[in-house]
N, C-alpha and C positions, 0 to 999 in steps of 0.2 A: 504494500500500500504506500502510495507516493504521500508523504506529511508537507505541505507548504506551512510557512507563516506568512500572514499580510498584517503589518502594521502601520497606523497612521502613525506620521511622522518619521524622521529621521533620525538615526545613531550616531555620534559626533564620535570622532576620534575621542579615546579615553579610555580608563582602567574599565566602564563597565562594558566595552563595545567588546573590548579584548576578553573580557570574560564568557560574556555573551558566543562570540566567535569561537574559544576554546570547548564549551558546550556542544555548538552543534559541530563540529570538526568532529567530536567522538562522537556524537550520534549518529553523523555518518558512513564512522568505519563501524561501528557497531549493530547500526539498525540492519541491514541487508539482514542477516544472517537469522532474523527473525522479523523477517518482511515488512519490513520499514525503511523506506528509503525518502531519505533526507531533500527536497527539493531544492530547499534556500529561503531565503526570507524578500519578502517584495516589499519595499515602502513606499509608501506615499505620501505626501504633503497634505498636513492639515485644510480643509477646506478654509475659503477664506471670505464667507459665506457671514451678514453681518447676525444673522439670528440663530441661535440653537437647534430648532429643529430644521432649518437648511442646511446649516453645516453638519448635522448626524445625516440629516438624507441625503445629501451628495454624499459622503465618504460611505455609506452605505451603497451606495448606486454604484459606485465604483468596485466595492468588494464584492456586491453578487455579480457582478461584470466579470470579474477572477473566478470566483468559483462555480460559477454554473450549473453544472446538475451536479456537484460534489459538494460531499457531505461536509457541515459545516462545525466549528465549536468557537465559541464566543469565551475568552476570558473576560468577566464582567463580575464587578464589586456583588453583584446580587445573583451570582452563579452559587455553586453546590464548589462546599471544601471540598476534596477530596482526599484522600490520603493518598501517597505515591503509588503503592498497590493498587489501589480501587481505580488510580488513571492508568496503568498499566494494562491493568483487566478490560477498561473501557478501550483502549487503542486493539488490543488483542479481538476484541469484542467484533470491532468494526474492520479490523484485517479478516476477521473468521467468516463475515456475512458478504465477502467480498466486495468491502469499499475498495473503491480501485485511490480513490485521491482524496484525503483529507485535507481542510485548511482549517488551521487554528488563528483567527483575528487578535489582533488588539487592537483599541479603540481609540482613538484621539481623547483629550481633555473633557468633551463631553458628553463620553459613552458612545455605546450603542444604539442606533434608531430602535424603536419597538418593532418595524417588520421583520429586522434582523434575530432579534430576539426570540421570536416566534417562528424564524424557520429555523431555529440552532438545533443540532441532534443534541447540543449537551454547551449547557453555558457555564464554565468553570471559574472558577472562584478562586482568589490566594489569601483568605482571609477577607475581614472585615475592614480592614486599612483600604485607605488610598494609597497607592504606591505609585512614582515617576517611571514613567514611560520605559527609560532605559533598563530599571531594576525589573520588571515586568518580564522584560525579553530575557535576561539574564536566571530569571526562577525560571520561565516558561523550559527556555535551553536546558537547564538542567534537568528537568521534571523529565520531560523527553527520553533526555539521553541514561536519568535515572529506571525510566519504563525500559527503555531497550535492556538494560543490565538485568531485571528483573526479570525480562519474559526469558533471558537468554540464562538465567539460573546464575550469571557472576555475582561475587561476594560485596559488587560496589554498595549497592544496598545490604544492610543490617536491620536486622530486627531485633 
């Protein structure tokens, strides 16, 4: 199963981009081998749209433009915690039913549009914080590449 990420906004040069980058770099020596193959991350620029709900429905209109008939998952402050297992189980979940292509979003400054929300297969959650853009990408990357380690039985996770 092909994984994209589409993030609004851009990753500046810095300690968290290279973190970020160090992540999916072992995600994707590691996913193949348990049917997860790492696409890359696509960004995009903030809308620049003066109201709220234009700027979530353009940057919306642009990500179901990317994802098409594939399957969708939303990190969004009011998605479901999971625990690294329980995303693991879900990425496995949707390799097993034969998703051919998943995108995982992150959202600009003022979330996700509500159509997005309701087409999500699964709107994930990193807690009850608000967290900056960059750190977002940087938990997402490892969460990722912490499921590959798990489906593939290595010790990088502990319990």
């Amino acid at each position: 199963m092909r994984i994209d990420v589409h993030a609004v906004g851009r990753m500046k040069a810095g300690a968290e981009k290279e973190l970020a980058e160090r992540y999916f770099e072992r995600l994707a020596k590691a996913g193949p081998a348990v049917g997860l193959e790492y696409a890359g991350v696509r960004e995009i620029p903030e809308s620049r749209a003066r109201a709220t709900t234009a700027r979530k429905r353009e940057e919306a209109d642009r990500l179901a433009e990317f994802v098409g008939d594939g399957t969708l998952i939303l990190l969004d402050e009011r998605g479901r915690n999971l625990t690294s297992i329980e995303i693991s189980e879900r990425l496995a979940a949707f390799r097993d039913a034969g998703e051919r292509r998943l995108t995982l979003a992150i959202g600009g400054p003022d979330g996700h549009d509500e159509v997005l929300r309701d087409r999500a297969a699964l709107r994930l959650s990193f807690g009850a914080q608000t967290w900056p853009h960059q750190l977002v990408r940087v938990m997402l990357a490892e969460q990722l590449y912490r499921a590959a380690t798990i489906l593939a039985g290595h010790p990088y996770h502990r319990v």
